[in-house]
C-alpha positions as a Markdown table, in Angstrom:
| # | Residue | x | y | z |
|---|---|---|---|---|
| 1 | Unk | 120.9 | 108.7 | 82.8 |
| 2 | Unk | 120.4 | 106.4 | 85.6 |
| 3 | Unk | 118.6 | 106.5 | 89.2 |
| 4 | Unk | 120.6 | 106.1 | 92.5 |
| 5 | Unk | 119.6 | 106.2 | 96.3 |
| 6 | Unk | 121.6 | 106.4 | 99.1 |
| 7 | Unk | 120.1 | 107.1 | 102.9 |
| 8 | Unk | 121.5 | 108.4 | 106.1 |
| 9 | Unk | 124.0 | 110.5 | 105.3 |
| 10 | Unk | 124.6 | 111.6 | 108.3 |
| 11 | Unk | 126.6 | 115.0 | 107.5 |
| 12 | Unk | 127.3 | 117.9 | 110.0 |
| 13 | Unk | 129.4 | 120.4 | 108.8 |
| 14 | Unk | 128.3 | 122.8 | 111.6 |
| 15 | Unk | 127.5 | 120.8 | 114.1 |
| 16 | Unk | 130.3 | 118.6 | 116.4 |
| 17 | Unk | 128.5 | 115.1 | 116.1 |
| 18 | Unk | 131.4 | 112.7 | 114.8 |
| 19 | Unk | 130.0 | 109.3 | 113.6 |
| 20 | Unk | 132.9 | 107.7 | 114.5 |
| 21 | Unk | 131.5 | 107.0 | 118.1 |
| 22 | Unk | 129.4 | 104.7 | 116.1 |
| 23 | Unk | 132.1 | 102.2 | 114.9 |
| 24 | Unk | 135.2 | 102.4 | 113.0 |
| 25 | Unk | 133.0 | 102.0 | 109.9 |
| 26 | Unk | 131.9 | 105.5 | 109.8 |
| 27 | Unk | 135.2 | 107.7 | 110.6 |
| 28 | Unk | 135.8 | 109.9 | 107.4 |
| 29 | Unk | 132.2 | 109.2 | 106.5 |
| 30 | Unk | 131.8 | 112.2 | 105.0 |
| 31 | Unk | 134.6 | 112.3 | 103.1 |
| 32 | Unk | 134.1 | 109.1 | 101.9 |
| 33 | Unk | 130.5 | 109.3 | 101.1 |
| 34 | Unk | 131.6 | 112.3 | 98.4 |
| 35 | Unk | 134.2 | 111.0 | 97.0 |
| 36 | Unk | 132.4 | 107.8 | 96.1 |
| 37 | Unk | 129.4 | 110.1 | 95.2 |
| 38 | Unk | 131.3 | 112.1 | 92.2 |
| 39 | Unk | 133.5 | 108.6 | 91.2 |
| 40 | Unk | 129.6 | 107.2 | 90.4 |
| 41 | Unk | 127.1 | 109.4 | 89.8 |
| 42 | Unk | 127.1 | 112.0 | 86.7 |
| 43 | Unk | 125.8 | 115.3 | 85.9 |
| 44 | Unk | 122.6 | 113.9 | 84.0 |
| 45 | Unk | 122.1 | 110.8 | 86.9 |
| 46 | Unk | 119.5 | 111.7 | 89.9 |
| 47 | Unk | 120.1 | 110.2 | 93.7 |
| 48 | Unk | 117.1 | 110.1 | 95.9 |
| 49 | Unk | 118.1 | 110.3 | 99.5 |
| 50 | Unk | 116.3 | 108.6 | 102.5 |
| 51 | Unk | 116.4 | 110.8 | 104.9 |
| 52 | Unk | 118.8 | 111.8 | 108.0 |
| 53 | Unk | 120.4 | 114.2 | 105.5 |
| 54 | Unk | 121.7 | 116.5 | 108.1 |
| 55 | Unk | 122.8 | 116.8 | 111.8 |
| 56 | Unk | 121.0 | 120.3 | 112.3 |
| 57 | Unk | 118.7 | 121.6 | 114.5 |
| 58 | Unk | 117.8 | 124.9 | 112.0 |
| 59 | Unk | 118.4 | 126.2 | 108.4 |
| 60 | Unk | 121.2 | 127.9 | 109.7 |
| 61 | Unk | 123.2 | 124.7 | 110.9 |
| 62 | Unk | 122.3 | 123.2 | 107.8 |
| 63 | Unk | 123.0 | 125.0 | 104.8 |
| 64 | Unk | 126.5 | 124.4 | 104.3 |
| 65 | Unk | 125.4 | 120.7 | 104.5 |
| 66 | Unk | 122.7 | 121.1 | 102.0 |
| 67 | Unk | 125.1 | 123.2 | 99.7 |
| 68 | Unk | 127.8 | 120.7 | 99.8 |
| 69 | Unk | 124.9 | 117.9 | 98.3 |
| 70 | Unk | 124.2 | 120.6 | 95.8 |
| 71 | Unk | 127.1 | 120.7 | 94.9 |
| 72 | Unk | 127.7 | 116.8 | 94.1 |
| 73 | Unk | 126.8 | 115.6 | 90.4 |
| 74 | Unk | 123.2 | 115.2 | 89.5 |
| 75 | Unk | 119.7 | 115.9 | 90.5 |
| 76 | Unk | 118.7 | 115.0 | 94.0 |
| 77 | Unk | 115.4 | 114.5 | 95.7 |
| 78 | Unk | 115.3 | 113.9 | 99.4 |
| 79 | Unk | 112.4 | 112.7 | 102.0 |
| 80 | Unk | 113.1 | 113.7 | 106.0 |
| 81 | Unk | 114.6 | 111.6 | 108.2 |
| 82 | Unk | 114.0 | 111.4 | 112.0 |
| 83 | Unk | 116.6 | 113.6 | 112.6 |
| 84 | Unk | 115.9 | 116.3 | 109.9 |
| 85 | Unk | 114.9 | 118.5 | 112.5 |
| 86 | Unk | 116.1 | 121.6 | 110.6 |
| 87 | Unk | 113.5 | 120.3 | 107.7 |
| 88 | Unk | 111.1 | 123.4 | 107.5 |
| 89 | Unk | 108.1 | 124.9 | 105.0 |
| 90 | Unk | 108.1 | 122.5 | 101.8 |
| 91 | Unk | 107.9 | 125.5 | 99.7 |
| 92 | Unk | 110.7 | 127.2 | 100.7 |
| 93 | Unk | 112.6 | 124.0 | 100.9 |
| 94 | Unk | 112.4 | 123.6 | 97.1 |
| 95 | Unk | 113.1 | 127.3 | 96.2 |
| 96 | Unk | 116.6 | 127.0 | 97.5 |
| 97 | Unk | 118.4 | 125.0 | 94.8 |
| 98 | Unk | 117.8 | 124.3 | 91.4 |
| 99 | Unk | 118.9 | 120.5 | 91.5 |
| 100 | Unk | 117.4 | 119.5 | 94.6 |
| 101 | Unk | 113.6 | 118.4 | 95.3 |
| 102 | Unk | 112.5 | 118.3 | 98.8 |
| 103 | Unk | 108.8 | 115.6 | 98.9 |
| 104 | Unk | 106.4 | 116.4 | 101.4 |
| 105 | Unk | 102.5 | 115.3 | 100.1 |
| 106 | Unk | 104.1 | 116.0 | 96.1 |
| 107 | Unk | 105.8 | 113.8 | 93.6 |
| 108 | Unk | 109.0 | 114.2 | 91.5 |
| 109 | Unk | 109.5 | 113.0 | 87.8 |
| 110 | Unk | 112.0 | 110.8 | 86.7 |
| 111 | Unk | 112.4 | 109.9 | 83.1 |
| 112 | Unk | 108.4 | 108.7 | 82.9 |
| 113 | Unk | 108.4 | 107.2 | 86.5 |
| 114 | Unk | 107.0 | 109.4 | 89.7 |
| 115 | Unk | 109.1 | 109.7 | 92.9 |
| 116 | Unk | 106.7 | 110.2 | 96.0 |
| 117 | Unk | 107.7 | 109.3 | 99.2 |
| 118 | Unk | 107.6 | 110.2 | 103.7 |
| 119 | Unk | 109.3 | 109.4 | 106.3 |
| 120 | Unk | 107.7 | 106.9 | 107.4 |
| 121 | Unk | 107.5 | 105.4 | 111.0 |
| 122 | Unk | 108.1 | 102.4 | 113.3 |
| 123 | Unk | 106.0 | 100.0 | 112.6 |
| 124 | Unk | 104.2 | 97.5 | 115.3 |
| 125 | Unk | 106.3 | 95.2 | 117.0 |
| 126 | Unk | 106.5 | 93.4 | 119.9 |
| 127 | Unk | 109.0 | 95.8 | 121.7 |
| 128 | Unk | 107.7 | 98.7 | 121.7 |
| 129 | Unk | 104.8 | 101.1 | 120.0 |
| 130 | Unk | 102.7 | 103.2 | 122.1 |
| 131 | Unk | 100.0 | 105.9 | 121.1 |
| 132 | Unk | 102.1 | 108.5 | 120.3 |
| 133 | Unk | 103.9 | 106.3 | 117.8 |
| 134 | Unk | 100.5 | 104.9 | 116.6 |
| 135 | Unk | 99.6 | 108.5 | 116.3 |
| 136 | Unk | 102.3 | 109.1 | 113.9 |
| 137 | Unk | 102.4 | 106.2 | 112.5 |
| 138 | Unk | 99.2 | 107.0 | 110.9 |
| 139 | Unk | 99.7 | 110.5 | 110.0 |
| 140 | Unk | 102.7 | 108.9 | 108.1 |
| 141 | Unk | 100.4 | 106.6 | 106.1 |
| 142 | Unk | 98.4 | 109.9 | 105.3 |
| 143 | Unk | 101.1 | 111.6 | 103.9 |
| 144 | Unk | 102.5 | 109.0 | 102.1 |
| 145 | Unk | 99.5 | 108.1 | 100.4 |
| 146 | Unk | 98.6 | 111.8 | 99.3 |
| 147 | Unk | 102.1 | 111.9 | 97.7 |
| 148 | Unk | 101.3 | 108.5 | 95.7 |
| 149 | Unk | 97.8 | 109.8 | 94.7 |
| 150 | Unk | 99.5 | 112.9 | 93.6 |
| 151 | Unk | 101.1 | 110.9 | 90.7 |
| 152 | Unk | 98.4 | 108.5 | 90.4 |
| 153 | Unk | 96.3 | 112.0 | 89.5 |
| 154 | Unk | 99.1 | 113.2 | 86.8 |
| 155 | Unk | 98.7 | 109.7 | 85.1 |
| 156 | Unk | 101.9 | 107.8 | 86.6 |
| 157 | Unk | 101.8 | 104.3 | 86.7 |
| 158 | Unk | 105.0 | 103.3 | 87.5 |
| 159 | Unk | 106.1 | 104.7 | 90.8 |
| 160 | Unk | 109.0 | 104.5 | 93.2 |
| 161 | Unk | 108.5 | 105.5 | 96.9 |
| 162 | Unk | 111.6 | 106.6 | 99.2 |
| 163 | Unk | 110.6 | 106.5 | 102.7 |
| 164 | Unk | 113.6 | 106.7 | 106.2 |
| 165 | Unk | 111.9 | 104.3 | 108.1 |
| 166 | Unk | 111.7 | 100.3 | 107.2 |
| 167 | Unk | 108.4 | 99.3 | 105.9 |
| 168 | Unk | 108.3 | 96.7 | 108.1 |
| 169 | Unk | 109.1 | 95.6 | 111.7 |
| 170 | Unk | 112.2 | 93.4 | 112.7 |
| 171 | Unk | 110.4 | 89.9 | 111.4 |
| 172 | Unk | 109.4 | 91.6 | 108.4 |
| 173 | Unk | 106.1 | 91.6 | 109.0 |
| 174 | Unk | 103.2 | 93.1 | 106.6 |
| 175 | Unk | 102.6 | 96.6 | 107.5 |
| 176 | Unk | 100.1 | 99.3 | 106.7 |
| 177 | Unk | 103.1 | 101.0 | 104.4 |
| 178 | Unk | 103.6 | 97.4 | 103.0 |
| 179 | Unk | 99.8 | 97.5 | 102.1 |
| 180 | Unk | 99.6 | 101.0 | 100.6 |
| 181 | Unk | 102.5 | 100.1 | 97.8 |
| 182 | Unk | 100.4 | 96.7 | 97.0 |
| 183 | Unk | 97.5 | 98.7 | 96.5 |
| 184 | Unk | 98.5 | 100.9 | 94.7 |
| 185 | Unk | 100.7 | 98.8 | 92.8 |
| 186 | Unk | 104.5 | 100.5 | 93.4 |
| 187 | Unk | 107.3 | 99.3 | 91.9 |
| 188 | Unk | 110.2 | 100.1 | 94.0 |
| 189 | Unk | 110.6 | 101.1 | 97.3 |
| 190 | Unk | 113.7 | 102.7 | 99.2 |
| 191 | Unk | 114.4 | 103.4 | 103.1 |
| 192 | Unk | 117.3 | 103.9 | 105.2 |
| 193 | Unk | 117.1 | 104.2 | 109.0 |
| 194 | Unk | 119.2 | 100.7 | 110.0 |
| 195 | Unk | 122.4 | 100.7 | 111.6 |
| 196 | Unk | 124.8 | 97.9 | 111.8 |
| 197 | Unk | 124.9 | 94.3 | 111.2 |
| 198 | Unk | 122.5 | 93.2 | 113.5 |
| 199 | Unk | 119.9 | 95.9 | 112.5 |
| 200 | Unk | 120.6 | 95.3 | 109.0 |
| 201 | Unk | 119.1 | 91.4 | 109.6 |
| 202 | Unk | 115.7 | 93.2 | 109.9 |
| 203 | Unk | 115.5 | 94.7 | 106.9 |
| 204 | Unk | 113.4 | 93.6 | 104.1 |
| 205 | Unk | 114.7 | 93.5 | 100.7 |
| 206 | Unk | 114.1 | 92.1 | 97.3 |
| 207 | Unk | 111.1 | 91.5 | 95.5 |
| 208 | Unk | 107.5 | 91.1 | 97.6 |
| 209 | Unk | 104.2 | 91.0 | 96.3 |
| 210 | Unk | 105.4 | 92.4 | 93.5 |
| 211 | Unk | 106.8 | 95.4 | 95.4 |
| 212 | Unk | 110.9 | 95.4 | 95.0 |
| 213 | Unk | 112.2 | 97.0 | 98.0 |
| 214 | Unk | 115.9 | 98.3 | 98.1 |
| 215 | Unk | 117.8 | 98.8 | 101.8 |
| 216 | Unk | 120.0 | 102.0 | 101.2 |
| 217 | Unk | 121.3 | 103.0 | 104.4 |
| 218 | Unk | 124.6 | 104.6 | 103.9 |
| 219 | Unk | 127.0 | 101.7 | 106.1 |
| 220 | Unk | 125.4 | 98.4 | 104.6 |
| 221 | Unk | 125.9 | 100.4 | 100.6 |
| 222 | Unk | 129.4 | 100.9 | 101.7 |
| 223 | Unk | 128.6 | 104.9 | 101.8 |
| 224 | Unk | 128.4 | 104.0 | 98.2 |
| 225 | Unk | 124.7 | 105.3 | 96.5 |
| 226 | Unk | 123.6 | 102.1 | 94.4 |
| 227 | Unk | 122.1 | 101.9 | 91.4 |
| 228 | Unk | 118.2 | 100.8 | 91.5 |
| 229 | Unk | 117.7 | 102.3 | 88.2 |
């Protein structure tokens, strides 16, 4: 039994958003992504996935997406992405399929170790971050910490977090995100959200304050989930 992740996959099955116009590294993305899903990951194994699961605007548009991830080996448990806009009630979310957990303010189990998680936000930098960002970026922090006190309250002491957004800015500054997982002493932490090899230079991974954090964005893994588990 082992614990993958895998962010931003990106999938569209009703909706005419090709990801090629991004780059020659994401034609057949889709296709690629599944079939390196089954040839890795097994019926007892469990993927987390950071966010930007689906194209979709409504539950419509995105069912057949969410069914074909059902349909992959093992459990899965998913945060939103920015683009999740099809994302809707949290409990009707996790009524629809046995083997997928949807977290909104909760926590999942994982062989003794709690999965909370949000999406997370930009984080200040020196580009751009104005009140309306500041405004979420705080409600973000809320959320996020409710779902790590909901584990800390069922006695969890080791904790993973998966989160879309970068806990940090582009320098890899300290954030308030950053500050949360060192309080309350996390483990692991997993986020998506960066495209390309320029992006991919701001994001922070490895071990931090004691905090390891893992980059999982589906173009830098090779649309491959990996292993952090």
């Amino acid at each position: 039994m082992a614990l993958y992740a895998i962010g931003d996959l990106h999938f569209g099955k009703a909706v005419d958003k090709p990801m090629d116009i991004f780059g020659p590294d994401w034609e057949n993305h889709r296709e690629r992504t599944i079939e390196n899903w089954k040839n890795t990951v097994s019926e007892e194994d469990t993927v987390i996935v950071a966010g930007d699961i689906s194209w979709a605007i409504d539950m419509d548009e995105a069912m057949p997406d969410l069914e074909d991830i059902s349909a992959l080996p093992g459990r899965k448990i998913l945060v939103r992405g920015n683009h999740d806009y099809w994302w809707s009630a949290i409990g009707r979310l996790n009524k629809l399929f046995e083997n997928m957990d949807f977290i909104q303010n909760n926590h999942f189990e994982y062989d003794g170790w709690a999965v909370c998680g949000s999406r997370g936000w930009l984080c200040p930098n020196d580009y751009y971050f104005g009140e309306k960002d500041e405004r979420i970026y705080k409600r973000e922090i809320h959320r996020l910490r409710l779902s790590i006190e909901s584990a800390l309250k069922k006695g969890h002491e080791d904790i993973i977090v998966a989160t879309h957004y970068p806990p940090t800015n582009d320098k890899l500054e300290g954030s308030d995100f950053t500050r949360l997982y060192e309080k309350y002493g996390v483990k692991k932490v997993v986020y998506g959200h960066l495209h390309g090899k320029e992006a991919f230079k701001g994001a922070l991974r490895g071990e931090r304050n004691g905090v390891e954090y893992i980059f999982a964005s589906c173009d830098y893994t090779g649309f491959m989930p990996v292993k952090i588990k």
